[in-house]
Residue frames relative to the residue before (quaternion, step in Angstrom):
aa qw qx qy qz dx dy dz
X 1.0000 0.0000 0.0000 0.0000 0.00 0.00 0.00
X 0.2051 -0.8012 0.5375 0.1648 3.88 -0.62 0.82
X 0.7747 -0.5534 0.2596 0.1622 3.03 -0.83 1.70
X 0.0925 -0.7708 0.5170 0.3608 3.83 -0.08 -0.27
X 0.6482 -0.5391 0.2806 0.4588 3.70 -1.03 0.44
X 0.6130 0.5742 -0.4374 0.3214 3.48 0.96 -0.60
X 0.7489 0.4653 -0.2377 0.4076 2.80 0.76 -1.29
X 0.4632 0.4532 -0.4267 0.6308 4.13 1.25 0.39
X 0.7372 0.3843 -0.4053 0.3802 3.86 0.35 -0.45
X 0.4347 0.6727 -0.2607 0.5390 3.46 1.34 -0.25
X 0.7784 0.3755 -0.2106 0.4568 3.41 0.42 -1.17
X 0.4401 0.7247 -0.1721 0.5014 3.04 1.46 -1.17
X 0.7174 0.4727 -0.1829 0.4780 3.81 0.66 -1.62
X 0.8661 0.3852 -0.0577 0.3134 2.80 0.38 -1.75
X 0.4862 0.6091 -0.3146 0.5419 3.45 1.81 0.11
X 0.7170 0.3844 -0.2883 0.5050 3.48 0.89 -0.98
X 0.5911 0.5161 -0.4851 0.3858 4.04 1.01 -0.27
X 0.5412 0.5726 -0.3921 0.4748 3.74 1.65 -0.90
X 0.5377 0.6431 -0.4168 0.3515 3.66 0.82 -0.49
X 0.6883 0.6005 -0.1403 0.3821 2.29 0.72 -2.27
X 0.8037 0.2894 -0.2582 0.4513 3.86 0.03 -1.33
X 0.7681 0.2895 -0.3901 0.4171 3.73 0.77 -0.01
X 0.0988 0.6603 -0.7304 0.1443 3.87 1.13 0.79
X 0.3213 -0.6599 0.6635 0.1455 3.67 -1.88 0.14
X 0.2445 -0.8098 0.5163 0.1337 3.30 -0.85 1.36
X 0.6540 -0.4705 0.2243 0.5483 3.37 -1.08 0.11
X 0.5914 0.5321 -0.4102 0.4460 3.95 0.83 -0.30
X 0.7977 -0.4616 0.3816 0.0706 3.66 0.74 -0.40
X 0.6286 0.5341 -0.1125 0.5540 2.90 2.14 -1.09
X 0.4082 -0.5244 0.6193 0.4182 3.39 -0.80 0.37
X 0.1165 0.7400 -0.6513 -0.1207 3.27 -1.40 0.46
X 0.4837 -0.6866 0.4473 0.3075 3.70 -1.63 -0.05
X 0.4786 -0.7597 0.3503 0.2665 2.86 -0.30 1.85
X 0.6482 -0.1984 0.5639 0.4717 3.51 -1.88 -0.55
X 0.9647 0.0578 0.0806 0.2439 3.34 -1.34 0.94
X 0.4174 0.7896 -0.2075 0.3990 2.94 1.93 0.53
X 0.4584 0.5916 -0.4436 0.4931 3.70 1.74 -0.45
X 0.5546 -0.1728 -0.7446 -0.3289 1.19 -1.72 0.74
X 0.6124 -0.7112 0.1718 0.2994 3.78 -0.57 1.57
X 0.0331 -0.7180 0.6569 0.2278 3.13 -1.13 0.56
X 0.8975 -0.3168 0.2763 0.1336 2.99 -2.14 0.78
X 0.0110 -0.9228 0.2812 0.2630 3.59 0.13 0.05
X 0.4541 -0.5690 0.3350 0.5982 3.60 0.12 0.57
X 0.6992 -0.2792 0.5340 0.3847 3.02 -2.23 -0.18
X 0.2037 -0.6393 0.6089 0.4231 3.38 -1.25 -0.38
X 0.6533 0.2343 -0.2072 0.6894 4.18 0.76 0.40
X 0.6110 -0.5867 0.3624 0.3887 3.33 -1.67 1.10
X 0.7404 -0.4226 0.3727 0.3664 3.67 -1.21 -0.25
X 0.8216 0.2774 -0.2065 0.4532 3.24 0.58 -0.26
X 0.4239 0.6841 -0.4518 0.3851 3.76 1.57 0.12
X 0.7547 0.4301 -0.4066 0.2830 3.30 0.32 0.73
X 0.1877 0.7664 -0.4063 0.4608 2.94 1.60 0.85
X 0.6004 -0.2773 -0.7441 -0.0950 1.21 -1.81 1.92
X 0.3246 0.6732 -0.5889 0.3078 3.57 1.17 0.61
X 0.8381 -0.0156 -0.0713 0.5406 3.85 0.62 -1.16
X 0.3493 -0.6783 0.5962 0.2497 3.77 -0.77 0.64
X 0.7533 -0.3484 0.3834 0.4051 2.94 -2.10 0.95
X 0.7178 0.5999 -0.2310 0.2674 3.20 0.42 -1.66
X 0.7128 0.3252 -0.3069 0.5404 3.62 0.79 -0.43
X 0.5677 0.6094 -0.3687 0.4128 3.19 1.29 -0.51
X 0.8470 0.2145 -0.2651 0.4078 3.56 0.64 -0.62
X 0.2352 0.6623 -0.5358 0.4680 3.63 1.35 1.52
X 0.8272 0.5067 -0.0635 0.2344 2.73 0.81 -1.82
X 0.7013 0.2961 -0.1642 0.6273 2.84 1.39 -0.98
X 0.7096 0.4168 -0.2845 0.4918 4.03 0.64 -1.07
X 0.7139 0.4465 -0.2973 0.4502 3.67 1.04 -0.15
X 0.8103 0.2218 0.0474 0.5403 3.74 0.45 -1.76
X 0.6054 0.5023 -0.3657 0.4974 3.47 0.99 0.06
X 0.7078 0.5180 -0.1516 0.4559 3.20 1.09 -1.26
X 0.4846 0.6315 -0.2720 0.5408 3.75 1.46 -0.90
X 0.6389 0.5326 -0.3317 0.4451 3.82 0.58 -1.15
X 0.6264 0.6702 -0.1240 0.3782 3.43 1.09 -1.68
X 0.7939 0.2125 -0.1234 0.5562 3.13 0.87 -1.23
X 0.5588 0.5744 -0.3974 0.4471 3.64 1.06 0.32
X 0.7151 0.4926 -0.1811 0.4618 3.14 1.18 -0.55
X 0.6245 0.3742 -0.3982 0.5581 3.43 1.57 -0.16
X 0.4197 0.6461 -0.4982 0.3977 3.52 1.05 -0.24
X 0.7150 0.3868 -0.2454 0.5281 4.14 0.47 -1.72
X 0.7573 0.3480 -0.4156 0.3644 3.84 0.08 -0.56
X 0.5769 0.6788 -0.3926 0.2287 3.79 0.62 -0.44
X 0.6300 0.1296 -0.2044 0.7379 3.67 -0.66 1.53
X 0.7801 0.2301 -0.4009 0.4216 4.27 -0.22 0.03
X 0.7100 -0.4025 0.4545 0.3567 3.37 -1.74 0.56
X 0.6619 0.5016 -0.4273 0.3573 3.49 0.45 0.45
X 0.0948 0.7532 -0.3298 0.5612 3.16 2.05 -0.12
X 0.9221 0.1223 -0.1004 0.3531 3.52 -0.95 -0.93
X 0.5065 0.7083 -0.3458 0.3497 3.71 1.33 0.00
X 0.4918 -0.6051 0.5026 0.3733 3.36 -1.03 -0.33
X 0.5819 -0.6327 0.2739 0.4313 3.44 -0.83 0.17
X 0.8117 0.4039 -0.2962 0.3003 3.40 1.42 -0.29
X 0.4478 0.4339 -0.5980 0.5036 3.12 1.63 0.47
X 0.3717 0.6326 -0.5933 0.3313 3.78 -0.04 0.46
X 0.7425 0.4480 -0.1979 0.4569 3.00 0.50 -1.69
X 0.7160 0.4592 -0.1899 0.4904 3.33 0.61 -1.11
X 0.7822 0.2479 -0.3402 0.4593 3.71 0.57 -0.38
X 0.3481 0.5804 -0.4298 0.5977 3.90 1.53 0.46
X 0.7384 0.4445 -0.4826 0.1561 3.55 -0.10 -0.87
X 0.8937 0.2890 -0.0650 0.3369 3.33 -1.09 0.15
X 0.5514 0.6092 -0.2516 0.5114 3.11 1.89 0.96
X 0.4841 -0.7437 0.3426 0.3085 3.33 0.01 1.53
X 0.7441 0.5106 -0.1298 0.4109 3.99 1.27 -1.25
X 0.7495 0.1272 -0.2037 0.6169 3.24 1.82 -0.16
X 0.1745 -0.8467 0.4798 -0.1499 3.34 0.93 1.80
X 0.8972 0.2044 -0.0297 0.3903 2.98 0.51 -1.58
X 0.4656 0.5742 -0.3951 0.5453 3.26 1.73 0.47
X 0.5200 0.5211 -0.3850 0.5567 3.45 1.15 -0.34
X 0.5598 0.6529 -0.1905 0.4734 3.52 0.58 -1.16
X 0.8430 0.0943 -0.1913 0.4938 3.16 0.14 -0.83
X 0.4587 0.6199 -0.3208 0.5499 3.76 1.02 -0.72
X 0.7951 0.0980 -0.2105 0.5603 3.96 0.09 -0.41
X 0.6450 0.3550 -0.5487 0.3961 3.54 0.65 0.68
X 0.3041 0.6183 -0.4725 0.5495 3.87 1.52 -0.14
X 0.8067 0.3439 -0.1517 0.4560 3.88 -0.40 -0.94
X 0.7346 0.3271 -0.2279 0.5490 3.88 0.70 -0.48
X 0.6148 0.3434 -0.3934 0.5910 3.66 0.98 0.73
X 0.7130 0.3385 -0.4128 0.4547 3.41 0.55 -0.36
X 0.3201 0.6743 -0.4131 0.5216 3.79 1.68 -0.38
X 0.7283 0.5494 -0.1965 0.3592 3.80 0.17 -1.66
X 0.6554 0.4803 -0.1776 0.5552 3.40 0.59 -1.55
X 0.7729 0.3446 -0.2464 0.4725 3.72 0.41 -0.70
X 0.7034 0.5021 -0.2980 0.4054 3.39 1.10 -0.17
X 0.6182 0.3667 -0.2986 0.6278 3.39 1.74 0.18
X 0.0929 0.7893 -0.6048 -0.0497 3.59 -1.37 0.30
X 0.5350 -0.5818 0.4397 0.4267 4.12 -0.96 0.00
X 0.8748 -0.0760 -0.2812 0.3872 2.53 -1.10 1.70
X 0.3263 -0.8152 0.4715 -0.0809 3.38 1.08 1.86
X 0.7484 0.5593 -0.1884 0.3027 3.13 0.70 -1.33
X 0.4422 0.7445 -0.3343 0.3720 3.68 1.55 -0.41
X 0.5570 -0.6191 0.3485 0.4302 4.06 -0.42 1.16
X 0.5911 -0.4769 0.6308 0.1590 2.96 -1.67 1.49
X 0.3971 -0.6184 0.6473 0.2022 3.61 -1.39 1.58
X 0.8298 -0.3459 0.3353 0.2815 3.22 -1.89 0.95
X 0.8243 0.2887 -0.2017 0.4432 3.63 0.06 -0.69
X 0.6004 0.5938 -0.4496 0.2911 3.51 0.85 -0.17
X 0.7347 0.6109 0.0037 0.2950 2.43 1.70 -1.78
X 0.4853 0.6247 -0.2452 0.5605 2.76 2.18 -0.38
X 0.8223 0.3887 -0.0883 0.4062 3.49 0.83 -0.54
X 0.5287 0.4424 -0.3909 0.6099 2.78 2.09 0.40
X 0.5112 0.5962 -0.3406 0.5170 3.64 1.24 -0.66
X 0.7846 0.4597 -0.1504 0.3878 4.09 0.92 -0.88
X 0.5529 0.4468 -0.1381 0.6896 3.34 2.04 -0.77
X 0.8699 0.2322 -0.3142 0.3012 3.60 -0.09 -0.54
X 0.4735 -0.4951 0.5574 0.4690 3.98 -0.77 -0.39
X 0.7543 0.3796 -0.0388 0.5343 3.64 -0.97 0.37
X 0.0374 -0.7576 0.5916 0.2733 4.01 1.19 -0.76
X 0.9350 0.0735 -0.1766 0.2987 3.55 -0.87 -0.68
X 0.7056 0.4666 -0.2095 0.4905 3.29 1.32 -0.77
X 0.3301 0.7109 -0.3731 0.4964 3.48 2.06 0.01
X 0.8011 0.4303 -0.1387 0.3921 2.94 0.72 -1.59
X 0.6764 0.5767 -0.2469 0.3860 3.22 0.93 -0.71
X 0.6206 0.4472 -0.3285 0.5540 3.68 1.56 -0.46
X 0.5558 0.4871 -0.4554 0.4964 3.96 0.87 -0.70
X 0.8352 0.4260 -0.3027 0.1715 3.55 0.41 -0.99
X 0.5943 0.6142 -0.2748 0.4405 2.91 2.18 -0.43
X 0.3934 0.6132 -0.3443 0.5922 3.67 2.02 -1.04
X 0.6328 0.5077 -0.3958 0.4302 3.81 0.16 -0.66
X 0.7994 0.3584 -0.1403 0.4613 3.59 0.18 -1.55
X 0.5676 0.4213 -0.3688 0.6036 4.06 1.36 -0.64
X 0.7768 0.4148 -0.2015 0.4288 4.07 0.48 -0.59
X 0.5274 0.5487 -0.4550 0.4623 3.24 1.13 0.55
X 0.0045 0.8499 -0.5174 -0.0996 3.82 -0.20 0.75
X 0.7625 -0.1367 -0.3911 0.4969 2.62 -1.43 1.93
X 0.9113 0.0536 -0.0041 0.4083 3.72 -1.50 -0.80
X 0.6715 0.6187 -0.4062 0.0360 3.05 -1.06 0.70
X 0.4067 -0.6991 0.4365 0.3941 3.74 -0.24 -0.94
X 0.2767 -0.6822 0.6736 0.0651 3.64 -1.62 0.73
X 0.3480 -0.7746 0.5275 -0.0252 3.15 -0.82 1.70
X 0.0224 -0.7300 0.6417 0.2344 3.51 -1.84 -0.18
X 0.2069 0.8464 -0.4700 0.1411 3.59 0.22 0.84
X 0.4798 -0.5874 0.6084 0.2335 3.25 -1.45 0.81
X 0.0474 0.6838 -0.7025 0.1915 3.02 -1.40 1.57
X 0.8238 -0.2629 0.0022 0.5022 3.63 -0.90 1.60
X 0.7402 -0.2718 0.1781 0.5887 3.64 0.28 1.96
X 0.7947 0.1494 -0.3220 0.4924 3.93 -0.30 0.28
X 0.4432 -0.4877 0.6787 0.3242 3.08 -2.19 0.15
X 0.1584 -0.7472 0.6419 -0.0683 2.92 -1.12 0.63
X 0.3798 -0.7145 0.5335 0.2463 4.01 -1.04 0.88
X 0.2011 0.7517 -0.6260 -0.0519 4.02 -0.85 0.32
X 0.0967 -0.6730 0.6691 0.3001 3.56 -1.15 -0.12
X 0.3945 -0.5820 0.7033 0.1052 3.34 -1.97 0.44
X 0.2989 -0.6724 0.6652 0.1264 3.70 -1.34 1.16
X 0.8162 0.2780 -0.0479 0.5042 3.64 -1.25 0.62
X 0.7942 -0.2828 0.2578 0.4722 3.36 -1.22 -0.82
X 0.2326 0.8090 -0.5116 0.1722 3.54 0.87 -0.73
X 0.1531 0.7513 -0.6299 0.1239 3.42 -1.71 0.46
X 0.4422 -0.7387 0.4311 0.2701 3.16 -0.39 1.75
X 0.5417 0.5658 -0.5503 0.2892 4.34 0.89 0.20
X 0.6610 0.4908 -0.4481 0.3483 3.70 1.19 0.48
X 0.4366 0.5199 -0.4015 0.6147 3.29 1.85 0.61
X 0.7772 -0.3354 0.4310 0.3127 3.08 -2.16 -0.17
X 0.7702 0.4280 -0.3242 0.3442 3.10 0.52 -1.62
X 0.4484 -0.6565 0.5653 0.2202 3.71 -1.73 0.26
X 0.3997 -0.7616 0.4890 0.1456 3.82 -0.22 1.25
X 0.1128 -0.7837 0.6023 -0.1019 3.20 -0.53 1.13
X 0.7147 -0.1262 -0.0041 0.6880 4.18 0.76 -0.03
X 0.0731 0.5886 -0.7994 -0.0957 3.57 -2.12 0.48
X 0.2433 -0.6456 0.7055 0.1619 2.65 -2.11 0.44
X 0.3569 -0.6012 0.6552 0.2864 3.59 -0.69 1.16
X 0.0117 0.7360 -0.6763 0.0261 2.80 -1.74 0.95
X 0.4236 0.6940 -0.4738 0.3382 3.43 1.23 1.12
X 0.4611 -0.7726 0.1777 0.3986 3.57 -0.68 0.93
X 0.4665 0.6345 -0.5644 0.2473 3.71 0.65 0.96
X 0.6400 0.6819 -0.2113 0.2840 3.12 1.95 -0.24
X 0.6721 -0.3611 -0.2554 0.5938 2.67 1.65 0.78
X 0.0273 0.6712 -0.7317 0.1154 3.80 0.11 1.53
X 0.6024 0.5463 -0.5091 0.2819 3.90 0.03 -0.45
X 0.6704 0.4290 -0.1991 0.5717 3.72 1.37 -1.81
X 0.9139 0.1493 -0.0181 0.3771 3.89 0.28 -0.54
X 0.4835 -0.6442 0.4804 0.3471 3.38 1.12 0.75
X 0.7779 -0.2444 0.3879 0.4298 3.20 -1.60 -1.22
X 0.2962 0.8180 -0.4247 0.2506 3.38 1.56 0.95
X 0.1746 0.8800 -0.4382 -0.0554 3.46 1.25 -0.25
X 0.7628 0.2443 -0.4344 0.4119 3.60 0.77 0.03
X 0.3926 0.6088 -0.5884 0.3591 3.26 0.63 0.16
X 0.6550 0.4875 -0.3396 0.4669 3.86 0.80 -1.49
X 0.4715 0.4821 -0.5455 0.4977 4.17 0.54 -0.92
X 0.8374 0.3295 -0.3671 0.2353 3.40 -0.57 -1.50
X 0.4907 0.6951 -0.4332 0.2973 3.52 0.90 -1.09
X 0.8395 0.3278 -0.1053 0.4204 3.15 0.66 -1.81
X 0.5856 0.6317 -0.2818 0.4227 3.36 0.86 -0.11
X 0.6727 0.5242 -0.0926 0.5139 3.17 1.49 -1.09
X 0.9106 0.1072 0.0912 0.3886 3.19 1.21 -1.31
X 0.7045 0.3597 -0.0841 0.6060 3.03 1.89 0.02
X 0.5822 0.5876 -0.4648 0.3157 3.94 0.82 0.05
X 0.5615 -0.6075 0.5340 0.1747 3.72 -0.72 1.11
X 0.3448 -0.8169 0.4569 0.0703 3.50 -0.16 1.35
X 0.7327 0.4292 -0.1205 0.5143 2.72 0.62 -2.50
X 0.6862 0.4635 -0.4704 0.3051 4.14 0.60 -0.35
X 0.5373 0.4542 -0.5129 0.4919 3.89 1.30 -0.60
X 0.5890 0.5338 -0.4896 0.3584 4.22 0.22 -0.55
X 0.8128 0.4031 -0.1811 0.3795 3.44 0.81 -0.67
X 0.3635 0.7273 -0.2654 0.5182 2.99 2.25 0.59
X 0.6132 0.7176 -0.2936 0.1509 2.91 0.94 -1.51
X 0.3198 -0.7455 0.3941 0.4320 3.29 -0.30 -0.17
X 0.3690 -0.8543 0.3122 0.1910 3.87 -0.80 0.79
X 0.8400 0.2357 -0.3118 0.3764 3.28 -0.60 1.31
């Protein structure tokens, strides 16, 4: 049967927007290009269920096929027909932030980018040795180097109350631990985000109830994506 042209211009469309949302910045991240809505979805970077047994398919496809995906499609809903349309996703965020009229474009725009941030900031077997330079700069930034780091970052995620996320990011030559309430996102600050840990309860109330530190440690212990904070760093 021979194709009809639409249905090649379509493909055609809808191939370059897959481009488009998985172009690779210098950090590594998929990001959404300029002019790329309306968004598509990005894959995982690892199959759905490879994080087992710290996170099950099962929360995995809430999270991501349910509340990850919801953000997505709210957010192409608010930019269509406006000059956001033709942006990227992080001057959205960034030019949304702190504006009473584009609340919920902020909202959704810096939760788009802080889930796909998340997913890349965790892989199977997490636990595998930290490359040379990370480690150097956790060993130089923290008290205690790694295990310094590993209590600020958990105090962060256990001391965040209700919604939000715990960061590692380099800020003036050091890493440094923060958390974020809500949608927040350390790209309306200086510093440069190098790992989060969602710490809202869809992230993982199915696997651990109201276990929330058990989940910190899991992931912390056994799932945080080394080689992606190195490729965070900032250069030079």
């Amino acid at each position: 049967m021979t194709d009809h042209p639409n249905d090649r211009r379509d493909f055609v469309k809808t191939a370059a927007l897959a481009a488009a949302v998985l172009a690779v910045k210098d950090a590594g991240f998929p990001a959404i290009a300029k002019g790329a809505f309306p968004m598509i979805l990005p894959p995982l970077p690892w199959a759905d269920n490879a994080l087992e047994p710290f996170i099950s398919k099962n929360t995995i496809g809430f999270h991501y096929g349910k509340h990850h995906k919801t953000y997505f499609d709210n957010l192409n809903g608010m930019v269509a027909g406006k000059p956001e349309a033709d942006m990227d996703l992080v001057s959205i965020v960034k030019s949304s932030a702190g504006k009473a009229d584009k609340a919920a474009m902020f909202n959704n725009s810096a939760q788009v980018w802080n889930h796909t941030f998340y997913w890349n900031s965790l892989r199977p077997k997490g636990d595998a040795k930290m490359p040379k330079e990370i480690a150097g700069k956790i060993d130089a930034s923290f008290a205690g180097g790694y295990e310094g780091f590993k209590k600020e970052f958990s105090d962060a995620a256990m001391g965040q109350f209700g919604s939000g996320w715990a960061w590692l990011v380099a800020d003036g030559g050091k890493l440094k631990v923060v958390k974020t309430p809500n949608a927040e996102t350390p790209l309306t600050t200086a510093a440069t985000p190098l790992l989060t840990l969602d710490v809202w309860e869809h992230a993982y109330y199915l696997d651990y109830q109201n276990r929330r530190k058990d989940y910190v440690a899991a992931v912390i212990d056994n799932l945080l994506n080394w080689d992606f904070a190195e490729k965070n760093l900032p250069k030079g």
